[in-house]
Every structure is written in structure tokens, then in C-alpha cells.
C-alpha positions as CSV (number, residue, x, y, z in Angstrom):
1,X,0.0,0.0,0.0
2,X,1.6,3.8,-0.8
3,X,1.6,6.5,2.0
4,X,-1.0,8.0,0.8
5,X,-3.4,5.0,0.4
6,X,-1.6,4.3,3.8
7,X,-3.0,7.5,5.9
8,X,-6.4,7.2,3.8
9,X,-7.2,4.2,5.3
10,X,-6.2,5.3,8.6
11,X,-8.3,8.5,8.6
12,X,-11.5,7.3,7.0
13,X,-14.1,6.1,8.4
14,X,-14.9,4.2,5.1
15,X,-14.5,1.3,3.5
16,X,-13.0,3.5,-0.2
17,X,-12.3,6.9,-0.7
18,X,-14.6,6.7,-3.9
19,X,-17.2,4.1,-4.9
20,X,-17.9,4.4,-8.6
21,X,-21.2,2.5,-9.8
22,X,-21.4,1.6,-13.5
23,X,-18.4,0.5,-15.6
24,X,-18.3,2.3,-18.6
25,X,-16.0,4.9,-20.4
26,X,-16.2,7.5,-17.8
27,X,-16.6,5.2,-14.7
28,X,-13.3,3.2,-15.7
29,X,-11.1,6.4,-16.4
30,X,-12.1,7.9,-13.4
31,X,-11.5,4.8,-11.0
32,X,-8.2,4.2,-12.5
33,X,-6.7,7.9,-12.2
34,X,-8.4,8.4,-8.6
35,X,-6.6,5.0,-7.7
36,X,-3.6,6.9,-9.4
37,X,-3.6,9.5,-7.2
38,X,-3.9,7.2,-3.9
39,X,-7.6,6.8,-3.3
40,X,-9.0,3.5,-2.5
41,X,-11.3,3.3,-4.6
42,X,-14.1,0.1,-5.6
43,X,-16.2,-0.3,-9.1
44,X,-19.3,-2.3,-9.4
45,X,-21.0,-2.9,-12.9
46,X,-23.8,-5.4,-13.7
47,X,-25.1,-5.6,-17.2
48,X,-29.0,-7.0,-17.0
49,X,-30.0,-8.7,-20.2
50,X,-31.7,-7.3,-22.9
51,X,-35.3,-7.8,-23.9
52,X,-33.6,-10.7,-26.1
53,X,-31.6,-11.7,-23.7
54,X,-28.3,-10.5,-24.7
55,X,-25.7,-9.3,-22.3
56,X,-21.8,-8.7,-22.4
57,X,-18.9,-7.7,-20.2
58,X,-17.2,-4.9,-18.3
59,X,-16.9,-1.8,-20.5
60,X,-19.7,-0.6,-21.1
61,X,-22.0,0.9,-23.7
62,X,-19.0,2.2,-26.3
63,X,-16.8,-1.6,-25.9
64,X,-19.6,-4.0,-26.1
65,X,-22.4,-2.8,-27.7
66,X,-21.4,0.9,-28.9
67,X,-18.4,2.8,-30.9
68,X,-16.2,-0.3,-31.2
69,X,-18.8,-2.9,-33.1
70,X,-20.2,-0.3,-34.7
71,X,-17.3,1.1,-36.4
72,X,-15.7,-2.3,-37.0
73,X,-19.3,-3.5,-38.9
74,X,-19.0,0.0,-40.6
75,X,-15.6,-0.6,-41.8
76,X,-16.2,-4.2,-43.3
77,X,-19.1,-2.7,-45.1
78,X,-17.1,0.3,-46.3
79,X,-15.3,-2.8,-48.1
80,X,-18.0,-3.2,-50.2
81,X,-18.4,-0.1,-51.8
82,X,-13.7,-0.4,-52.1
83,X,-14.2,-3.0,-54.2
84,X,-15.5,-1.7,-57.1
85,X,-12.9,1.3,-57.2
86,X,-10.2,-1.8,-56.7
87,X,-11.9,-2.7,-60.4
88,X,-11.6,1.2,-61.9
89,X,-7.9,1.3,-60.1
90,X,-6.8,-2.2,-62.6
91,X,-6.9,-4.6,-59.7
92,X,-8.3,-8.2,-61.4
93,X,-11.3,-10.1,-59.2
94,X,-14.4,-10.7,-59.4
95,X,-16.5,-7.9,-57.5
96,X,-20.1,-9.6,-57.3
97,X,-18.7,-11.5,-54.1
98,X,-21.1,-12.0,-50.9
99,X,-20.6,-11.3,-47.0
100,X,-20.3,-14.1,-44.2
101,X,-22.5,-12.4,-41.5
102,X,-21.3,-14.9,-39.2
103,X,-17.7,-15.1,-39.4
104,X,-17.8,-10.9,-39.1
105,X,-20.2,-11.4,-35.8
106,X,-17.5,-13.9,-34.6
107,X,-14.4,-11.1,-35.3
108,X,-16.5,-8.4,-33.9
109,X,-17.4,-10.1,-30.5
110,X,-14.0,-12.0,-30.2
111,X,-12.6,-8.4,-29.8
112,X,-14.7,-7.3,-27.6
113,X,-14.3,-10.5,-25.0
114,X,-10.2,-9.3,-25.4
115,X,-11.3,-5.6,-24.5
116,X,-13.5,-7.4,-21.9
117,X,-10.5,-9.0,-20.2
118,X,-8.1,-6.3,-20.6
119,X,-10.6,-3.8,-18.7
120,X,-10.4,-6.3,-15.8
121,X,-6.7,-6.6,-15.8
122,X,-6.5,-2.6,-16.0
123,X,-8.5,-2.9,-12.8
124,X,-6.8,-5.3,-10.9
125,X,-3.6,-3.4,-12.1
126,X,-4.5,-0.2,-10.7
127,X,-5.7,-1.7,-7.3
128,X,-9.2,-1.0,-7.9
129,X,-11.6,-3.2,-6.7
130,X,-13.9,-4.4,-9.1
131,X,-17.5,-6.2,-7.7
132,X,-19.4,-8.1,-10.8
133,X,-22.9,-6.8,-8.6
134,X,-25.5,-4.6,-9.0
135,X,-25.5,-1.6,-7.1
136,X,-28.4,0.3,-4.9
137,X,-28.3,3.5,-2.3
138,X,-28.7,2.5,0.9
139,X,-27.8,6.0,2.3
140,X,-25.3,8.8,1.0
141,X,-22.2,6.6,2.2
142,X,-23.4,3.0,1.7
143,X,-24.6,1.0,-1.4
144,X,-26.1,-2.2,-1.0
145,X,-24.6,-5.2,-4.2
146,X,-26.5,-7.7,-5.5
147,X,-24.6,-10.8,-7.1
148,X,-26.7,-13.0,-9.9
149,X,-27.9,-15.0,-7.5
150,X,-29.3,-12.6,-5.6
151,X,-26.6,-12.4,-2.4
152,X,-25.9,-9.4,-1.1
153,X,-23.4,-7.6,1.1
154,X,-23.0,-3.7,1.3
155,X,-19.8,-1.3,1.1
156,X,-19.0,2.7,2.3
157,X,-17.6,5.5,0.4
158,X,-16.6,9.0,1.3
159,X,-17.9,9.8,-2.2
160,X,-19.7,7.7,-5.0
161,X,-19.9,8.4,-8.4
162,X,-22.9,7.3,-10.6
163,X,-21.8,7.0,-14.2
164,X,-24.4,3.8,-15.0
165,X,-25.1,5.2,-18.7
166,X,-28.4,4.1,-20.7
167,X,-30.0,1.4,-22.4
168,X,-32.0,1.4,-25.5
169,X,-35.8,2.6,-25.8
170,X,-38.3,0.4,-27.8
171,X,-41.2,1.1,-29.5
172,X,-44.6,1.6,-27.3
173,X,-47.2,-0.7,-29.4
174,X,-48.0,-4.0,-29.2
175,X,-44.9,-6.1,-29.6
176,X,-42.6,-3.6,-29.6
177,X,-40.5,-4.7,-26.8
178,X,-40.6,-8.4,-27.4
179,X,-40.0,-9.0,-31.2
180,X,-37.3,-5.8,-31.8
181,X,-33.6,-6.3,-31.3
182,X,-31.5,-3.2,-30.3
183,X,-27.9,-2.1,-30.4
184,X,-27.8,-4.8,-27.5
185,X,-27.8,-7.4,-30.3
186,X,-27.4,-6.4,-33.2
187,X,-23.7,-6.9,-33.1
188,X,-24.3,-10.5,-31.7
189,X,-26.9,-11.4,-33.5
190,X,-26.0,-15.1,-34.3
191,X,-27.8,-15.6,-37.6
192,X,-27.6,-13.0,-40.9
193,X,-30.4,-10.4,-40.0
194,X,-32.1,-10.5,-43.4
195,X,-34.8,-7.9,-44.8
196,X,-34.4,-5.5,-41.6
197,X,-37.0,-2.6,-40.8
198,X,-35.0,0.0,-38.6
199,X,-37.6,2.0,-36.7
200,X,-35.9,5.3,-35.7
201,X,-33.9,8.0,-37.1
202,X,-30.9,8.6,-34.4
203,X,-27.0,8.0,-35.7
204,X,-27.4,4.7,-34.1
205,X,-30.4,4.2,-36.9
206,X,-28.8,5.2,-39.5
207,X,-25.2,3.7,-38.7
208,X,-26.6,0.1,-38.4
209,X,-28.8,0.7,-41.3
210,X,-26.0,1.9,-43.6
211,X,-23.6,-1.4,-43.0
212,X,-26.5,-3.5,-43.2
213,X,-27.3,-2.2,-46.4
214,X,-23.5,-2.3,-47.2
215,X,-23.7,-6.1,-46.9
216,X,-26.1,-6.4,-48.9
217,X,-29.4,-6.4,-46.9
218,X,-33.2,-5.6,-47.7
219,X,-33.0,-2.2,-45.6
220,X,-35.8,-0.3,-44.5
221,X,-35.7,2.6,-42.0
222,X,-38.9,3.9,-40.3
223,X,-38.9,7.9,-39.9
224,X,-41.2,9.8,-37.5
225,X,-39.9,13.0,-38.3
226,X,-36.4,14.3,-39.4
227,X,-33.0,12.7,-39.7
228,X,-30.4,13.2,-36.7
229,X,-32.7,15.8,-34.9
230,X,-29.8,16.9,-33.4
231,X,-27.3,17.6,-35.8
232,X,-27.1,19.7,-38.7
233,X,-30.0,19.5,-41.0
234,X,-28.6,20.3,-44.3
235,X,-25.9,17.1,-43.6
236,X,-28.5,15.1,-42.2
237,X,-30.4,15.0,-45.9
238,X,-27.3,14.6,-47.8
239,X,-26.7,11.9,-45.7
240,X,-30.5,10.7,-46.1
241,X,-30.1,11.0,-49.6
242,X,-26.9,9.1,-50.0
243,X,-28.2,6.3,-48.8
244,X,-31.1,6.3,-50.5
245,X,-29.0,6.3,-53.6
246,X,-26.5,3.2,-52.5
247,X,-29.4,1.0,-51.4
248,X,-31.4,2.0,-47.7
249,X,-35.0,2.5,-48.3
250,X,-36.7,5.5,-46.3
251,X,-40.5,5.6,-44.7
252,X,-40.9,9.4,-43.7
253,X,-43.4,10.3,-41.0
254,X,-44.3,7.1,-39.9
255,X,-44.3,5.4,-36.7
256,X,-45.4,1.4,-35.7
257,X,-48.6,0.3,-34.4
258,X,-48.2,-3.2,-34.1
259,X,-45.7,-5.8,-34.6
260,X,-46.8,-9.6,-34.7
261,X,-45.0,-12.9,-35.3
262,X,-46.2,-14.9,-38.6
263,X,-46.9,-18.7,-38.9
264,X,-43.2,-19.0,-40.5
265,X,-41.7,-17.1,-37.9
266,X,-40.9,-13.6,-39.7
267,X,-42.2,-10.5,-38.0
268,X,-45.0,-8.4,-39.8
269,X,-45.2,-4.8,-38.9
270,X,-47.8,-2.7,-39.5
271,X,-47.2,1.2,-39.3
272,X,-49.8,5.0,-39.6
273,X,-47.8,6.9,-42.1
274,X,-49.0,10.0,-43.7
275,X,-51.0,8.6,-46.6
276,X,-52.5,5.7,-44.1
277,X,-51.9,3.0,-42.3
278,X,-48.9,0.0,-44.6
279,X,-47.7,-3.4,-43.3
280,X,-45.1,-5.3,-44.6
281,X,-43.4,-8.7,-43.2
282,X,-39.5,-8.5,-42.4
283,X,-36.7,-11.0,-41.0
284,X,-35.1,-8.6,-37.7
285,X,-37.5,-5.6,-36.6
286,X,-34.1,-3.1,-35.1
287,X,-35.1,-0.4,-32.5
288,X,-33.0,2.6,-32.4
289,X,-35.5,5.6,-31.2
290,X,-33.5,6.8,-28.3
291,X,-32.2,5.8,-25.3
292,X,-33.1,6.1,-21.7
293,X,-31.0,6.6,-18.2
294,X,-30.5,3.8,-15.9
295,X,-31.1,5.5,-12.6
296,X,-34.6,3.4,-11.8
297,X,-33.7,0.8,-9.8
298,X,-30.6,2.6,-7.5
299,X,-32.8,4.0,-4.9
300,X,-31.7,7.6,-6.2
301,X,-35.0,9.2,-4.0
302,X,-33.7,7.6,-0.7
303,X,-30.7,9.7,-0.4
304,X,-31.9,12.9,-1.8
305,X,-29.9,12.5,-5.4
306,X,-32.6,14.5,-7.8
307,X,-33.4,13.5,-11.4
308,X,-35.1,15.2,-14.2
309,X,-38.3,14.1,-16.5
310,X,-36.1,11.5,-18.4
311,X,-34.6,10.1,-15.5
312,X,-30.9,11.4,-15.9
313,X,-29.4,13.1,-12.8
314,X,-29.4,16.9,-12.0
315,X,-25.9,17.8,-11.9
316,X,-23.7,20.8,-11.1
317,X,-20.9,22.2,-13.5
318,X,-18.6,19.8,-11.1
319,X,-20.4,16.9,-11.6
320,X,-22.0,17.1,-8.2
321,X,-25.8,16.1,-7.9
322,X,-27.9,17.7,-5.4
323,X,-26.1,15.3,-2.9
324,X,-22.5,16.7,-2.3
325,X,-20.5,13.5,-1.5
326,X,-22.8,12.0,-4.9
327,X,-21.4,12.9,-8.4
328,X,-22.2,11.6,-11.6
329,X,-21.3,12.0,-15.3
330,X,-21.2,10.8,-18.4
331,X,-24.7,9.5,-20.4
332,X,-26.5,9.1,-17.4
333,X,-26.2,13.2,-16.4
334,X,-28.7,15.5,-17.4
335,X,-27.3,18.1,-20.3
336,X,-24.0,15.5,-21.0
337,X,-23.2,14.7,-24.7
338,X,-23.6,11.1,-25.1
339,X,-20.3,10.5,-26.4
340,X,-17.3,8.5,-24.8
341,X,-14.4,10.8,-25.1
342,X,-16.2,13.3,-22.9
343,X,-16.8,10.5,-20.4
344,X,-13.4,9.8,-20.6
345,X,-12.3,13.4,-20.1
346,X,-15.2,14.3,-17.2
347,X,-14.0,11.1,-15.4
348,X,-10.7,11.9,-15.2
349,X,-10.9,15.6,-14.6
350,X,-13.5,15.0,-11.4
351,X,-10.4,12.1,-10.3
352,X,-8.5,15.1,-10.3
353,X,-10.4,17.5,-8.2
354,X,-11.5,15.1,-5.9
355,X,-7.7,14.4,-4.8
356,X,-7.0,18.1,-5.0
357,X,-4.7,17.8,-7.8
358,X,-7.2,20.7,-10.4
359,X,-10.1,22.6,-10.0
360,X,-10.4,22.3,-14.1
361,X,-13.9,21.5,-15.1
362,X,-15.0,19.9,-18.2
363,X,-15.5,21.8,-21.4
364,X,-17.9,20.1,-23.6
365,X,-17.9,23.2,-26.2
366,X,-16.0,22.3,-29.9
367,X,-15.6,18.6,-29.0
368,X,-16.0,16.8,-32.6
369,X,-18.3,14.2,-32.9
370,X,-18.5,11.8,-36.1
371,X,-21.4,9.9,-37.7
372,X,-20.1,7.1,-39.3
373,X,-22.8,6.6,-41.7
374,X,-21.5,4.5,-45.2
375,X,-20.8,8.7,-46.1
376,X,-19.1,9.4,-42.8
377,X,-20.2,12.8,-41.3
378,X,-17.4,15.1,-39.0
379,X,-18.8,18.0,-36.9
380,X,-17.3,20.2,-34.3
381,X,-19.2,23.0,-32.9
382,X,-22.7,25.2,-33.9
383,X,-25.2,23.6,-36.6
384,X,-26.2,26.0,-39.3
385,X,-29.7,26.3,-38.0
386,X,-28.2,26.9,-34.1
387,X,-25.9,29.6,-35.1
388,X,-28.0,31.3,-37.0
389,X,-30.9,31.6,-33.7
390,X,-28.2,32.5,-31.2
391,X,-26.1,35.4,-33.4
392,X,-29.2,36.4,-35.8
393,X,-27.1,38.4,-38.7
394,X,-23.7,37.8,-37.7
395,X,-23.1,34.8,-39.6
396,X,-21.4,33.7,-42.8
397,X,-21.1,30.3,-44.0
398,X,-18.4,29.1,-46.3
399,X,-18.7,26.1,-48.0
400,X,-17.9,23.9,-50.9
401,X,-18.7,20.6,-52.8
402,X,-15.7,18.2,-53.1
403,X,-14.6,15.2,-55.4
404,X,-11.9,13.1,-53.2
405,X,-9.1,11.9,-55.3
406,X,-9.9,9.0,-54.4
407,X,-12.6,7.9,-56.2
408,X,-11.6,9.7,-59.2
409,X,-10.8,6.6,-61.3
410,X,-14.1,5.1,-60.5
411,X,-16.8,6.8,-62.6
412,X,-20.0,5.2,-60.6
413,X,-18.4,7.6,-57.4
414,X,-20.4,11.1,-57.4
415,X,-19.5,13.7,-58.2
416,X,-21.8,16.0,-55.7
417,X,-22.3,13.9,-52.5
418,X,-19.2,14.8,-50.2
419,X,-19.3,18.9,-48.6
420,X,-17.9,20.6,-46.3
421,X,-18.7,23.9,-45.1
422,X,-17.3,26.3,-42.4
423,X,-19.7,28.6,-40.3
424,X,-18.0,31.5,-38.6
425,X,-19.5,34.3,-36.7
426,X,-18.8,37.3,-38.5
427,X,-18.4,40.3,-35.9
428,X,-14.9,38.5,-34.5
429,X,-14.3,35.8,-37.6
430,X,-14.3,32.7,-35.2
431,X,-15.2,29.5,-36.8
432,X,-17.5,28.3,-34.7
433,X,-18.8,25.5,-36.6
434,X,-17.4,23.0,-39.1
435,X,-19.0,20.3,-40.8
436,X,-17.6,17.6,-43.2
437,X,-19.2,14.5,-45.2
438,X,-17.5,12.4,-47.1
439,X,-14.4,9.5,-46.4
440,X,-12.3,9.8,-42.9
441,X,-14.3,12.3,-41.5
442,X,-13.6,11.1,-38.1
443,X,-9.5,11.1,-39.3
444,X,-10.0,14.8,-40.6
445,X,-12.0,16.3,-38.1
446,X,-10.2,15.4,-35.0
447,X,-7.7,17.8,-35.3
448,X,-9.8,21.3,-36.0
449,X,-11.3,20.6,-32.6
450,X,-7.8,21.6,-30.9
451,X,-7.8,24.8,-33.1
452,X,-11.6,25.8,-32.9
453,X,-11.3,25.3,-29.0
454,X,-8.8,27.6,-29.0
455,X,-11.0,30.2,-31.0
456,X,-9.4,29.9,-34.4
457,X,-10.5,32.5,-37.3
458,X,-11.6,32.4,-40.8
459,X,-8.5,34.6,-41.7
460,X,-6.1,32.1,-39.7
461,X,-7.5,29.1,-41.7
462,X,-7.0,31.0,-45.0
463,X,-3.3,31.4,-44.2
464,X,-2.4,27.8,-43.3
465,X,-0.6,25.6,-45.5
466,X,-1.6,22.6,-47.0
467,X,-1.1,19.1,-47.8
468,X,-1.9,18.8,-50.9
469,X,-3.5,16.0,-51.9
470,X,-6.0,15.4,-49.3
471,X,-9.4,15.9,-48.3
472,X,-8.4,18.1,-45.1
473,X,-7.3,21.0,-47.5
474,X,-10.5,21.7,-48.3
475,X,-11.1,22.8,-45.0
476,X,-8.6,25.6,-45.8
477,X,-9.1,26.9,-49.2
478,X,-12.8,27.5,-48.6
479,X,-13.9,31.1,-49.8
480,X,-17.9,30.5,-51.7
481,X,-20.0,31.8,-49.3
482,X,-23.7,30.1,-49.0
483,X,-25.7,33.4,-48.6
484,X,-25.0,34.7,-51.9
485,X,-27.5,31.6,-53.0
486,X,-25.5,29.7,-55.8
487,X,-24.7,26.2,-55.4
488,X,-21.8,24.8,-54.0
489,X,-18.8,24.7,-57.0
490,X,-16.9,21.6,-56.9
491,X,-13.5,21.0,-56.2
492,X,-11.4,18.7,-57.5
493,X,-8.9,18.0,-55.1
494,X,-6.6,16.8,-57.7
495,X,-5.9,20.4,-58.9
């Protein structure tokens, strides 16, 4: 034991100096660096199954069931569309080749298990104890753990930290909950999903619908209003339209009313769209409208720890709920991106101020975020349509229509479906949003996020040099502006 884990367990009258319950991103990062910095500290996570029964290991949303799948499935799909520009580029194979859903699935999940493992060494590396139990308040300091087999013993904590994440919504009509799979399965799905109806419109929806449809799958994706709600609206139907044109078949205002088994064990669904009530009879029904908090169930009311309407937890700029020993963060926290790397980064900063170390607090303004949709789809700060409500006439947006190099030598690539386009608040020239669709966008938008944190201008991207050829230098030579009304010109990044 170090001196300072030394005289912390001499002067508490606890059993750890921090309790974390849930074992995700932000709940692993901060257990580890509080152990770091000589706090005893103890984890418990418990995954309950799904509605189908699925369930996984310690890690969390984003290394079971979340970014890592996802963008694995996304990149074999990607594959797909490579292989015909392999053909334009001279290479000699066949392209009309199929996809083995199952070997992918067993890949995919025999990574996972590795990251599975590894997260428990980490642990056990770090001196934090980890507990395989479900966790419940008994009072501000003690939390009562519940084992599978329903055995139960109880710990202490000068302060607990509530990062438990959420779990996927499903659709309120009859069979909803009991026929549809979710991101919980989808990436362990054991058999080829088939003709697939993908009710919702979030990323999640149209991530899982795009690499389905990449491998080849009957796609259909149900729409109650607008694509990614969220995000930029102009992206969000270039994406829609996109993957219209590569396959994924869209059903616009339209929500379920009833899902039903048939005699040969397919699922019929019958949905109230605009024009009327449609059915139509599919192999995997995929629910991906939302998801919702896992506070019910840890006795958040008996020790004063205040939620809102959608059941995340009220918290303070320092991650304090209205309980001051009690924090929480991460996807679970009311007004918290649901995103990992801010997890991550809110986890560790808290480990920091609870051990005196910082009084930083986490800035969740310019972090870049990435759809990877089969167009992928980088943003970093202000939508179009937010911008333009919070600085009404003090906004100019640069933009432009780009070719990649890329996929000049195939001829089937458009010409018009990547863009890019720069929104900067005119009174001071800050860029204050940027948005990007096309390949890599995750690879290309990462590193504008260290510039437009630090309030880059419009004039200081015009004078930066570029690598030439790449995609990235778009970003730079932008100088059409949207408000004088033409269309974007293309440019060939080749010249």
C-alpha cells in the first residue's frame, strides 16, 4: 500500500475513498486515475440482459455494444463499396462477391471479450476493486450489491460516483419490446439479420442501417420526423439522400402500431404513415429511437440525489448532484453529450479535483463528434440552423462541394455527395462550426477541434498551409459563401 493510500485508510471512516457504480467509459477512467492518485477506490458494474436476452462484459456501452462494433461492422461494409474502385484502379477479381455475417459477428465479439478482459486486468492493475454486482443507495455513504444469484453484502464510500449510462428505448405498441432487437444485439446477433426494418432515425439508426445495407441487406428505415434531430439539417439529408441512392430505403413520417410474429416465424409490422396505415413482413425488426437513463432501480430518491423528467441526474458544472458526496457524469447526467471521449475526459478531470490535484472542469464546447454513416459525417461545434438563432445576422457560412481523389478513377463515385462547409460568426471571424461528409471524417475532423477550442478564425485558416492532396485542405481553401445563394462549385482536389 503507498503513504497515501496508507494514511487514507487510517483517517477514513470508510470502507473507499470513492465508490464508482457503473463501468463504462467515464466510470473506468475515473476509478483508475483516482486510484492513481492514492484513493481507494471500488467499481461495481452489472449488465441486466436485454429484452432478447443479450448481455456482455465490463466496458460498457462504447466496448460492447457501442463505438467499437459499430465502427468495425462499418468498416467491413465500407469494403463493399472499395471493391468496385479496386476494379476502376486495374486490380483483377471478381467484384459480385457476398458477406459471411457470421464469421464478421464472430471477429467483432471475439474483440470485444479481449477488451473485456483487458478492462479487468487494468482494474486489478490499478488496485481497484472491481465487484461483478449490481448496485443500490442504501444511504449517501453505503450502497447495498447484488450478485446473480441474488446475495448481497454492502460497502461505504466518502464519495460515489454514478456514471451507469443508458439502455436502449423500444417502440410503445404491441410487440414492440418483445419482437425488436436493439444495439444490444445487433452486433451478436448469431444468424444474418435479413430484410431488416430499422424504426428510428438517431445515428445509431442510420449507422446500423448503412452497414446493413453495405452487406447487402433488404433495408428499410422507419422515420417519424427528421433525420439526426440533433445535428445539422442540411448534412443530415445529404446523408438521407446518399443512402437512398446506395441502397437503404426511407419511410418518412411514420411510426409502428403493431408488430406480430407470422406462422413462419418472420415479423410483420404494420405502421400509420402519412398517406394511411402500410404493413409489410420482415426477417429482424431493429429499435433505435432513443435511449433512456439507468437510474430506476438505485434508490436515487432515498438519499436525496434529484433527477429530471427522463430520468438522468441533476448535476452541477462539477459533476455534483444535489447530494455533495454523490457525483455523476457521463450519459446518465442531465445536459451531457452522449459520447465517450467526454466521459473519458469528465471522469478523469473529477479524479482530479476530488484528490486536490485541479479545479479544471470539463468543457464540452468544440468537441468533434462523427457519424459514421456509409458517407461518414465530422462536426465540431454550432449547426447551421443553431448559429443562425443565437447570433441572428452575424453569420457567414463558407462552403464547398468536393470530389476526393480517391474515387476519381471510378466513374460510378459522385461527383456531388461529399461537402464541407465552415460557419464563422462574422463580428470577430471565429469559426465556430465545421462540418464535413465524405471519407475519414472522423480522421479529418479530429484535429480542427484543438484549433476551434482555441478560437481559431476564418483569416487564420485561409493562411495555413496545405497538404496537398488530401481531403483536409478543403477545409482551408474555402472562400464560396452560402448566402449569396448559388450552389456549391466543386473541387477537385486533384488540382
Amino acid at each position: 500500500m503507498g503513504i497515501i493510500k496508507f494514511f487514507s485508510a487510517m483517517e477514513s471512516k470508510y470502507q473507499y475513498d470513492l465508490f464508482v457504480i457503473g463501468g463504462g467509459s467515464g466510470g473506468l477512467a475515473s476509478s483508475k486515475m483516482s486510484s492513481d492518485f492514492g484513493l481507494r477506490v471500488g467499481l461495481a458494474d452489472f449488465v441486466q440482459p436485454s429484452p432478447q436476452g443479450s448481455t456482455w462484459g465490463l466496458g460498457g456501452t462504447c466496448v460492447n455494444v457501442g463505438c467499437i462494433p459499430k465502427k468495425m461492422m462499418h468498416c467491413a461494409a465500407l469494403f463493399a463499396e472499395l471493391r468496385h474502385d479496386f476494379v476502376a484502379a486495374g486490380w483483377n477479381f471478381n467484384p459480385e462477391i457476398s458477406h459471411d455475417w457470421v464469421k464478421l459477428r464472430e471477429g467483432v465479439q471475439k474483440f470485444v471479450k479481449r477488451l473485456n478482459t483487458v478492462h479487468e486486468n487494468n482494474l486489478k492493475g490499478k488496485n481497484v476493486q472491481y465487484y461483478n454486482k449490481y448496485a443500490s443507495f442504501v444511504d449517501q455513504h453505503t450502497v447495498e450489491l447484488t450478485d446473480a444469484q441474488g446475495g448481497k453484502e454492502t460497502v461505504t464510500a466518502e464519495n460515489i460516483l454514478i456514471t451507469v449510462g443508458g439502455r436502449p428505448n423500444y417502440p410503445d405498441c404491441p410487440g414492440g419490446r418483445e419482437y425488436t432487437i436493439s444495439s444490444d444485439d445487433i452486433f451478436a446477433l448469431e444468424k444474418p439479420p435479413g430484410k431488416t426494418l430499422v424504426i428510428g432515425a438517431s445515428y445509431v439508426a442510420l449507422e446500423c442501417s448503412g452497414f446493413l445495407s453495405g452487406f447487402g441487406y433488404d433495408v428499410t428505415v422507419l422515420v417519424r420526423s427528421v433525420l439526426l434531430r440533433e445535428y445539422d439539417q442540411e448534412m443530415a439529408q445529404k446523408i438521407g439522400r446518399y443512402m437512398e441512392k446506395h441502397g437503404t430505403k426511407f419511410i418518412y413520417e411514420a411510426t409502428p402500431t403493431k408488430i406480430e410474429k407470422t406462422e413462419d416465424g418472420r415479423l410483420r409490422v404494420t405502421w400509420k404513415g402519412k398517406d394511411g396505415e402500410h404493413s409489410d413482413v420482415f426477417d429482424t425488426v431493429f429499435s433505435a429511437i432513443g435511449r433512456s437513463a439507468l437510474t430506476k432501480g438505485l434508490n436515487l430518491e432515498a438519499v436525496g440525489v434529484k433527477v429530471a423528467s427522463n430520468g438522468k441526474v441533476i448535476v452541477k458544472d462539477d459533476d455534483k448532484t444535489t447530494v455533495d458526496n454523490i457525483y455523476s457524469l457521463g450519459d446518465c447526467a442531465e445536459g451531457r453529450p452522449e459520447f465517450t471521449p467526454t466521459a473519458i475526459m469528465a471522469g478523469r478531470f473529477l479524479a482530479r479535483r476530488l484528490t486536490g490535484r485541479s479545479t479544471r472542469l470539463m468543457n464540452y464546447a468544440y468537441n468533434p463528434v462523427t457519424v459514421f454513416t456509409p458517407l461518414e459525417y465530422g462536426c465540431i461545434g454550432y449547426t447551421e440552423e443553431k448559429a443562425k438563432s443565437d447570433f441572428p445576422n452575424d453569420i457567414t457560412v463558407f462552403y464547398t462541394g468536393l470530389k476526393p481523389l480517391e474515387w476519381i478513377l471510378n466513374p460510378a463515385r459522385e461527383s456531388d455527395a461529399c461537402f464541407a462547409k465552415l460557419i464563422v460568426r462574422t463580428s470577430d471571424d471565429r469559426v465556430i462550426g465545421l462540418h464535413y461528409l465524405g471519407p475519414y471524417a472522423g480522421e479529418i475532423t479530429q484535429g480542427y477541434a484543438v484549433a476551434m477550442l482555441k478560437g481559431v478564425t476564418k483569416d487564420e485558416f485561409d493562411i495555413t498551409g496545405a497538404i496537398h492532396p488530401t481531403i483536409s485542405e478543403e477545409m482551408i481553401r474555402m472562400t464560396q459563401k452560402k448566402d449569396l445563394g448559388a450552389a456549391p462549385k466543386l473541387s477537385l482536389i486533384h488540382i
